[in-house]
N, C-alpha and C positions, 0 to 999 in steps of 0.2 A: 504494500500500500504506500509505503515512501517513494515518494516522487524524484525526490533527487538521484535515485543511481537510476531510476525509468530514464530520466531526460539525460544524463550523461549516456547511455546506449542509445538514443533518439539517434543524436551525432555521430554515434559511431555505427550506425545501422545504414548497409548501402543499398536501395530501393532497388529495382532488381524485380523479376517476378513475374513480366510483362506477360506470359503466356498467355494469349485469347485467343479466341474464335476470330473469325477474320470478318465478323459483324456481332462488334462487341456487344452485348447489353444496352449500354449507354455510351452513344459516340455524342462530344461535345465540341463543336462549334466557337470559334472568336466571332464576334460581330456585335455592333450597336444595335440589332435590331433583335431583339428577344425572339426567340420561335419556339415551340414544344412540338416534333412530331411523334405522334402516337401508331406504333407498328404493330396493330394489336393481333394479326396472326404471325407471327413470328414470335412466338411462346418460348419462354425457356424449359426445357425439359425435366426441371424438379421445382417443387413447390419453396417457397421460402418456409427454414423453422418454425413452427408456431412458438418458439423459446428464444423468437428475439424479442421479449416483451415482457424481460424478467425484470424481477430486484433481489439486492443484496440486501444483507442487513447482519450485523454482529452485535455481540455483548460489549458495545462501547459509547461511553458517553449515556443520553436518554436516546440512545435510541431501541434499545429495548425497554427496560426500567425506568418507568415515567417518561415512557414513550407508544411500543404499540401494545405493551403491555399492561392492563387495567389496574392494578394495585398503585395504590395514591400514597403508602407512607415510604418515609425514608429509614435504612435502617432497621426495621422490623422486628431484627430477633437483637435489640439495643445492645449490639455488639461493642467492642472495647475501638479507641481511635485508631490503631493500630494498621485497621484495613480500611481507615478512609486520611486522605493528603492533608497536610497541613492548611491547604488553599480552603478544600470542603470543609473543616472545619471551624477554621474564620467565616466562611462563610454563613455558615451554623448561627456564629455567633451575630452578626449582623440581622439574617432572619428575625431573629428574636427579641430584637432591638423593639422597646417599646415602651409605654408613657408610663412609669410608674406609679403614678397615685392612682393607678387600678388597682394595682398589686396583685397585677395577673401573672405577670412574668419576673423570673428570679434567675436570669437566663446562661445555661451553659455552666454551672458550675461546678463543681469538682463534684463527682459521683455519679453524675447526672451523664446517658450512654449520649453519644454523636449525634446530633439532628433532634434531641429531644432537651426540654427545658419544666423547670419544676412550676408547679401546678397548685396554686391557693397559698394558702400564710399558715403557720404554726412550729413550732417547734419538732424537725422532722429529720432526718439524716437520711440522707440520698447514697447509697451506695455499687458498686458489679457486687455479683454473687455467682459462686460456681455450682449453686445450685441452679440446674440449668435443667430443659427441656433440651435443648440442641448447641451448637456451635462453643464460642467461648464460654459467655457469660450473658447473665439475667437482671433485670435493673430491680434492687430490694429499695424498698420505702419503709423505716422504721419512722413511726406517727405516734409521738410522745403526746402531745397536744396540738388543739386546733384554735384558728384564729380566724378561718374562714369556716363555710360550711364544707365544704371539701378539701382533701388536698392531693398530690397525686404527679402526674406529667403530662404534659402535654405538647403537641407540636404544630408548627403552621401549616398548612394545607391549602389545596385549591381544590375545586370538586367540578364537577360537569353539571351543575347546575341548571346550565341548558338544556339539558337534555333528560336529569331523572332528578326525582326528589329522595329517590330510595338508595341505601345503602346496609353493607352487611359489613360488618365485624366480626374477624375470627380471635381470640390470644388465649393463652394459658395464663395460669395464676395460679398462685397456691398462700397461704397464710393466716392468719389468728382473726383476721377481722374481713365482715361480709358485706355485700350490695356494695359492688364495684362499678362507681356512674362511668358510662363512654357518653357523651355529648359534643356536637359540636356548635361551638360558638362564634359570633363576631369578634370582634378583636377587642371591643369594651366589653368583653366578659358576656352578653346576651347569649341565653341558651335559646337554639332555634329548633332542638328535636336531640332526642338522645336516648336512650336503652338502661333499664337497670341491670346485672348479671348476678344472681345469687348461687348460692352453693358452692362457694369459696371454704377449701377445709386445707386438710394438712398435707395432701398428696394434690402431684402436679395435676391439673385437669381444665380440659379444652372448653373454651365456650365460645358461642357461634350465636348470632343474632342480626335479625333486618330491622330497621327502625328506619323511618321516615323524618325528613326536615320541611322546614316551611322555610320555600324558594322565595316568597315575595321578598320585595326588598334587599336580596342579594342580588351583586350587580356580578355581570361577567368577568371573569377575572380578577376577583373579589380574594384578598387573604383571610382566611378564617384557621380556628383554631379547634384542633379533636384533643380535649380533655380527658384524662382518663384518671378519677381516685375513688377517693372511700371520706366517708362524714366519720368517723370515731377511730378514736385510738388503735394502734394495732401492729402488726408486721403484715407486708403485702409485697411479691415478688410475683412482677411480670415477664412474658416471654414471648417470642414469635406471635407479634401483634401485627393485623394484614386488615386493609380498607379499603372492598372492592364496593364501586356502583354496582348495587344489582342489577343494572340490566348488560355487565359484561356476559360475553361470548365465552364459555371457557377459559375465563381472565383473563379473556383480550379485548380492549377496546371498541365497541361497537361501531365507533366512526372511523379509524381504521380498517376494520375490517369492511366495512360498507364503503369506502371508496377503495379500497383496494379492489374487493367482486365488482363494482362498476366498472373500476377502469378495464378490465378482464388482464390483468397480470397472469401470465402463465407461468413464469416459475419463479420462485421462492430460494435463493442460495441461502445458507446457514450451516452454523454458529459462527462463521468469520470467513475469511479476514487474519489477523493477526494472536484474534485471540484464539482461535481452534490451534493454535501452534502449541497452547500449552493446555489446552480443555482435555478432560476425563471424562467422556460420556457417563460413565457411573455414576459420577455426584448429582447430576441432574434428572434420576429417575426416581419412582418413589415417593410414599407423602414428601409435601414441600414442606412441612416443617421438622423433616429431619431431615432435610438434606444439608448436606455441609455447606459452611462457609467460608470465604478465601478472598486473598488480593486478586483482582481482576489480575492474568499472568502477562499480559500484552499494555495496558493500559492506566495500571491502576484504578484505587477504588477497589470498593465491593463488589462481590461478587456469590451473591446468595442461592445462586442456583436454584431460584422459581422456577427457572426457563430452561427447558430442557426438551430432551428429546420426542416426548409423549406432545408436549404443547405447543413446539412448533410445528409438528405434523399434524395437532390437532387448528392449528390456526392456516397450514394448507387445505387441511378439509374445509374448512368453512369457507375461505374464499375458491377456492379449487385452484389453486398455486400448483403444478409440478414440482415436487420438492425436488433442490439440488442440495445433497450435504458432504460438507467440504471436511474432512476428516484430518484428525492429528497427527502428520506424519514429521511432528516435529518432536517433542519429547514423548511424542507415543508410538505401540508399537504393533507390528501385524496381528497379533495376538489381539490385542484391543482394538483394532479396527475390522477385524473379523468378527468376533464376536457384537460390534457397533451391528455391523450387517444382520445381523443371527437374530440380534432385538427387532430389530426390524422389519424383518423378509421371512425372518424362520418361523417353522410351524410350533406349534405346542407341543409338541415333541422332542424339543431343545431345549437345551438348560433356558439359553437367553429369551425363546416365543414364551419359556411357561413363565416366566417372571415378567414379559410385554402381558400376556394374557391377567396376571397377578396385579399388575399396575393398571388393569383396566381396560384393555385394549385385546381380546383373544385373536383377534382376526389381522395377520402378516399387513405392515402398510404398503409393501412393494413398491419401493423407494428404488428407484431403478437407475440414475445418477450419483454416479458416487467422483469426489473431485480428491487427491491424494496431495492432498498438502498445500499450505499456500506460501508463495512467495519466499520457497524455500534458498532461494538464490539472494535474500537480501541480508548483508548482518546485522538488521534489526529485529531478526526473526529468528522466534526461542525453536534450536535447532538448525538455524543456516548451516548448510554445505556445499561441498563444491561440486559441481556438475557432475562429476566423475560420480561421486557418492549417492547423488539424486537419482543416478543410472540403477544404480544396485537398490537402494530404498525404495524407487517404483515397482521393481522387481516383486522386490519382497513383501509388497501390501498388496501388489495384483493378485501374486499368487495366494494367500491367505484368505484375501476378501473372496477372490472366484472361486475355492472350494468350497466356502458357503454358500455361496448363491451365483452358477452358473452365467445367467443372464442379465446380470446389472455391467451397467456402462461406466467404462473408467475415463476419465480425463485427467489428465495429468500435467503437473507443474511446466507450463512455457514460459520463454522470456523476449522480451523486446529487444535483447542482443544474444543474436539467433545461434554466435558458439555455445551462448549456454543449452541449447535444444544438441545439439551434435551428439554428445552420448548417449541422451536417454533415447534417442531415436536410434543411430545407430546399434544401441544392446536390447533394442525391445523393438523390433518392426512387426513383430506380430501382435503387441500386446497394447502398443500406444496406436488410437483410433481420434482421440482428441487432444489439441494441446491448451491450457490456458493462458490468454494476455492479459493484463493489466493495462489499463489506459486511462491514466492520470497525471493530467498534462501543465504545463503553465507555472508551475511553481518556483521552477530558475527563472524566470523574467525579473530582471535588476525594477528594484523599488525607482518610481517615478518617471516610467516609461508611460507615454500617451496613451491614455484606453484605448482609443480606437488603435492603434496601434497592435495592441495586445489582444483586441478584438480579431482584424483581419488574422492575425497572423495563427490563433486557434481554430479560424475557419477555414483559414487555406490547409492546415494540418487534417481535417477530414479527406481534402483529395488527397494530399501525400498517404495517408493513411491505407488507400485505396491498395498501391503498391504495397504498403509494407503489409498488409494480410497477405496478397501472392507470395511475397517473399516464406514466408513464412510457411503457406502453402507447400511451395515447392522445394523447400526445404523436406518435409515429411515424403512428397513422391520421390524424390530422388532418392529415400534409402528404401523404397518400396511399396510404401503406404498409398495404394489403388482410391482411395476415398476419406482424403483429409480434410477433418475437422477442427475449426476454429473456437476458443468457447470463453469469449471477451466475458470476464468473471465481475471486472470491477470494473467501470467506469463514470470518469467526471473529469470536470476541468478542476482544477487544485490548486489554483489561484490563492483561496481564500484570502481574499484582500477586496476590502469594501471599495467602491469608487471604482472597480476593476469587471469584469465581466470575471464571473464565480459561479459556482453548481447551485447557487440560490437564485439567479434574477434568469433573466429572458434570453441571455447569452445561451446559457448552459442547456436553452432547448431547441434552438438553434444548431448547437456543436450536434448534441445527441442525435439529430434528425440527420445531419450528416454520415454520422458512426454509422447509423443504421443502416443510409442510402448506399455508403462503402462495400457492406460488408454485405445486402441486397446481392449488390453487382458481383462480388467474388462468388458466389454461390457456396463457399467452403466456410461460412458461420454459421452453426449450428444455435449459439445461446448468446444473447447479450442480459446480463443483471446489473442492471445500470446502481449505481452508487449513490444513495442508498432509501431505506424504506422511511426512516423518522428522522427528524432533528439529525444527521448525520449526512453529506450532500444532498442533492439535492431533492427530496421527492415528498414527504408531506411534513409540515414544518405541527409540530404541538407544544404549546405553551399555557402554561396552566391550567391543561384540560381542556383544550380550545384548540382541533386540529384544523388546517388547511392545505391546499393544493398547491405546490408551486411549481412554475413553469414546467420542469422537465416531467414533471407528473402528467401536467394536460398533456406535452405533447407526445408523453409514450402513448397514454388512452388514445390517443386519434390515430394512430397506429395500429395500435390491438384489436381497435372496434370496429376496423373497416373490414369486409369479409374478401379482400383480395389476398390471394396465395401464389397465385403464378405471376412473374414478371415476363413483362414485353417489353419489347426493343422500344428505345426513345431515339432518338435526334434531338440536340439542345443547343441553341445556337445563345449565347448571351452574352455580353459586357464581361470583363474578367479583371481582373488584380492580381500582383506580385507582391511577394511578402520576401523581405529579407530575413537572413538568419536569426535569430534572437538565442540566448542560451536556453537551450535546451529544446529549442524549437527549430524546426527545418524550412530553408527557404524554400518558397515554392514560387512557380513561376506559371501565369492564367488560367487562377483557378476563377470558374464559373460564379458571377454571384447567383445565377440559375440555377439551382440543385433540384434532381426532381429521380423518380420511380414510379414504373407504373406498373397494378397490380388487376389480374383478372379473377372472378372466384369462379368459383369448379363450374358455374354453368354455360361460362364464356359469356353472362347478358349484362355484367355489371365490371364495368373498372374505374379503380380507384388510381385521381392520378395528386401524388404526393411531391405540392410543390414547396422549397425554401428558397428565399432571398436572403442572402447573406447579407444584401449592402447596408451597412452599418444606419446610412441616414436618409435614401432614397427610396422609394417606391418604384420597383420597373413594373412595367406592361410586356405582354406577352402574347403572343399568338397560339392558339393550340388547333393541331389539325390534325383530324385521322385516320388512318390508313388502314381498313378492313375492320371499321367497327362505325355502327352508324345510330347516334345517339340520340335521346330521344330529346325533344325541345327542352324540358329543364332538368337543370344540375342543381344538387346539394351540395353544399358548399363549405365548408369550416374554417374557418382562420383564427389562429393563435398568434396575437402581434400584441404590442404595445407602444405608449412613447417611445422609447429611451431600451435599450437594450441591457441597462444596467435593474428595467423594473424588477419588481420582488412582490411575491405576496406573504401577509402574514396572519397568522390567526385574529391579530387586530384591523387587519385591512384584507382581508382575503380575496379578492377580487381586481387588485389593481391591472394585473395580467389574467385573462379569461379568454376563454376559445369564445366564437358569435359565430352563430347559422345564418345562413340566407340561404333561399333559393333561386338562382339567375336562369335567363333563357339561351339557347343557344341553336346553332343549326347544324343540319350533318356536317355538312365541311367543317364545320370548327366554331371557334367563338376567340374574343379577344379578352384577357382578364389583367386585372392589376394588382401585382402580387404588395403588399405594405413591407417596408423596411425591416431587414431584420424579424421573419414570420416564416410561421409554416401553413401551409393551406393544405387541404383537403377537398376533393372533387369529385365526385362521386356521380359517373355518366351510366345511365341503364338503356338495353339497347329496347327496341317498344315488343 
């Protein structure tokens, strides 16, 4: 996922690859005068993946945990500071920040676990205790006297209030004093709905509860506080405390998951990234409150291991995601990546189906992607090696995982500097079918370079890009590989730098549209999982339970939702630009601000033709005319544009960039259309 040794191979990668037909795909045209011609019998002989329309997503940052994942607290099983950075913890304390002559908050003080802050007035000693339900330790409340009517802990929160009034509460407790209030309140103390829990005794034991709040008067994105004590004297020790909206999915997000199944995402890559380099499928199966807890091993932070293998296949069922899972072939070993297989795919008949069957699940998920490590060529990756070694490690997890399960598909670790591919291709021509790339661009561009600048120069890298998949291509047929595939695992532009075109604003759907149009044309791309699902590049942004769509989202959805599969030949005649070198980026020399694909579906009566303008602040006009397809007077139309290519949407503005329908007319010979600056359009001709 480090972009710095990607863009130093950028430079050293020599384009190469040219092999085509001798009526390519897409032949492109210099001229001022835009044209699109549409060659629509002249069909390419295999349909496009339905798995260029995926996302990625890891255990980092919120984007799983207080992101597509529904549980609202932090911290939960109020573990010691140990597994969360000194930054999260300051930050802790700021949270907490609040008016004292409430004397609600006593904030962060010594006893008192990570993310959570003391609760009412009285003479009370906050303490860990290793009396515990799971992981390290348990947060004890010893309550000599009171000064409030409760006292206890409590933490700040945000809730989805938009969306449900209801919520359920799970935690353990054990101790000398009973009726343990959960409430949550406003921040001046008002209680707006809350649960009593009785039957508090001397042994640990689980309590589970729905209770309902009154939304009037909370505003969206409103800080509120979950309260949790007891009115009298006593000892009370909590644990593995969880606060899901009841109307989550399998404790996942409802609005996630709901624009996920809208957009029709077809595959799903998971657990990582960087963090599957040091993940233990084991700790994440199994009730979740005993599953262990750890430093995230890639990342930092926690790492509570809610999320696990049962839940992300349960959150492909529900949207129907194609699972890809990208397995630990970095401090893990065939053994465990075998038996990963065996939870999975195997019958009940197996040590590992009867313990999927045991966790709830009897019936094989047949998870038929399996990717064998990630980015094991970078030294920031727990387990980097040298090509030579990745040669023997593919070996030895192909073989291990395929004596489990025959017919699941392996891809295997590629790189954008193509000697690191030479051995594991050369010592496995029968076994490597897929390679993966990483494409995460932009991040050596020297600070205070002109956006547009750094704008062209990421769009002229989609054409360059065109070659370097052949490249790459044809590297696997030359040592024998009859039908090579391509399996762009990660991708985004990786700027991150505001005021710069980044995987959050309108650039980054732009670029993707391109990625996609590339790798269309090579016919050798099997998967694109564009980077990433939450708060993590670019794809749905959630902020205090407040999810929304951003750019490269809409513009996968208009991709996924058109029902073209077969590509036909284009003719593209457009206006072009040259980009010089930048670091870590390749000159290119007239690329098209024209970009365009066209796609027919199985009945031959309907094609979709996918147009992008790259020009950073122009509008071109275009002619479209076509050749063995005769269209009926009106087109449906979608355009995904905005001002400024720098737009952004956010859960507070969610709509700044949005796709808009029209319906326009046109005639069989063609029609004239005017694509907006910096857009992707969609075109949708049915023949009558």
């Amino acid at each position: 996922m480090h972009g710095h040794l990607f863009a130093i191979c950028l430079i050293l990668l020599v384009l190469g690859g040219s092999a085509m037909a001798s009526k390519p795909l897409v032949e492109f045209h210099n001229g001022d005068n835009a044209r699109i011609e549409v060659f629509a019998s002249e069909r390419a002989d295999e349909a496009i993946s339905p798995y260029l329309f995926g996302e990625f997503t890891e255990h980092l940052g919120s984007n799983v945990y207080n992101g597509a994942w529904a549980q609202i607290l932090e911290n939960s099983g109020f573990e010691p500071a140990k597994y969360f950075s000194w930054e999260e913890a300051a930050g802790v304390e700021k949270r907490l920040a609040h008016d004292k002559e409430h004397g609600l908050l006593d904030s962060f003080k010594a006893g008192v676990a990570c993310y959570w802050g003391r609760w009412g007035k009285g003479d009370v000693i906050y303490s860990p205790s290793d009396d515990r339900v799971n992981a390290d330790q348990a947060q004890k409340i010893e309550i000599r006297s009171l000064e409030s009517s409760h006292v206890g802990v409590l933490q700040p929160i945000y809730l989805p209030t938009h969306r449900t009034a209801k919520y359920e509460i799970s935690l353990w407790a054990k101790g000398t004093v009973d009726g343990l209030q959960v409430d949550i309140r406003k921040e001046d103390g008002t209680g707006i709905g809350g649960v009593q829990l009785d039957g508090i005794g001397s042994d640990w034991k689980q309590f589970r509860a729905t209770f309902e709040i009154e939304t009037r008067g909370v505003e969206k994105f409103e800080t509120l506080l979950l309260t949790i004590g007891v009115g009298k004297p006593g000892t009370l020790l909590l644990d593995q405390c969880m606060l899901f909206p009841a109307d989550n999915l399998r404790g996942w997000d409802p609005d996630v998951i709901r624009f996920v199944k809208n957009s029709k995402i077809t595959m799903l890559r998971f657990p990582g990234g960087n963090f599957v380099s040091g993940y233990h499928w084991k700790d994440g199966v199994g009730p979740v409150d005993k599953r262990p807890m750890s430093r995230n091993p890639a990342w930092g932070g926690d790492e509570p291991n809610h999320v696990g293998t049962d839940d992300w296949l349960a959150f492909c069922e529900l949207t129907g995601c194609e699972p890809l899972i990208c397995i630990n072939a970095g401090n893990g070993t065939p053994e465990e990546a075998a038996q990963w297989v065996e939870y999975c795919n195997g019958s009940v008949d197996t040590e590992y189906g009867r313990l999927r069957a045991k966790n709830g699940h009897p019936e094989p998920y047949g998870v038929k992607y399996w990717e064998v490590g990630n980015e094991l060529w970078g030294d920031w990756q727990i387990g980097h090696c040298a090509k030579e070694e990745y040669a023997k490690r593919y070996r030895a997890f192909y073989e291990a995982m395929k004596a489990v399960d025959p017919n699941i598909l392996f891809i295997a670790n590629g790189h954008d500097w193509l000697p690191w591919n030479e051995p594991v291709l050369k010592e496995n021509p029968t076994t490597v079918r897929s390679l993966s790339i990483h494409t995460l661009i932009g991040n050596m561009i020297p600070d205070g370079t002109d956006p547009d600048t750094v704008y062209n120069s990421i769009m002229a890298y989609t054409k360059w890009y065109e070659g370097h998949l052949r490249a790459a291509g044809k590297q696997m047929t030359d040592v024998g590989i009859a039908d090579p595939k391509l399996a762009i695992t990660e991708l985004q532009i990786f700027t991150n730098k505001g005021g710069w075109p980044a995987n959050w604003n309108q650039a980054e759907a732009v670029f993707y549209a391109g990625i996609v149009n590339s790798a269309i044309r090579t016919g050798m791309v099997e998967i694109i999982t564009h980077s990433a699902l939450v708060n993590h590049g670019g794809g749905l942004s959630k902020w205090r339970q407040v999810v929304c769509e951003q750019p490269v989202f809409l513009a996968r959805k208009i991709y996924a939702t058109q029902p073209g599969r077969w590509p036909v030949r284009l003719s593209i005649t457009s206006p072009s630009f040259d980009v010089a070198e930048l670091p870590g980026m390749p000159a290119v020399e007239d690329t098209p601000y024209i970009d365009a694909v066209a796609l027919l579906d199985d009945s031959g009566k309907e094609l979709t033709l996918l147009v992008t303008n790259r020009h950073p602040s122009e509008a071109i006009s275009a002619e479209i005319a076509f050749d063995g397809f005769s269209p009926r007077t009106s087109v449906t139309v979608e355009t995904l544009a905005s001002n400024n290519y720098l737009d952004a949407n956010s859960p507070g503005a969610p709509h700044v960039v949005k796709s808009k329908k029209s319906v326009i007319r046109t005639k069989p010979e063609g029609l004239t259309y005017t694509f907006p600056k910096h857009s992707l359009t969609r075109l949708r001709f049915r023949m009558p």
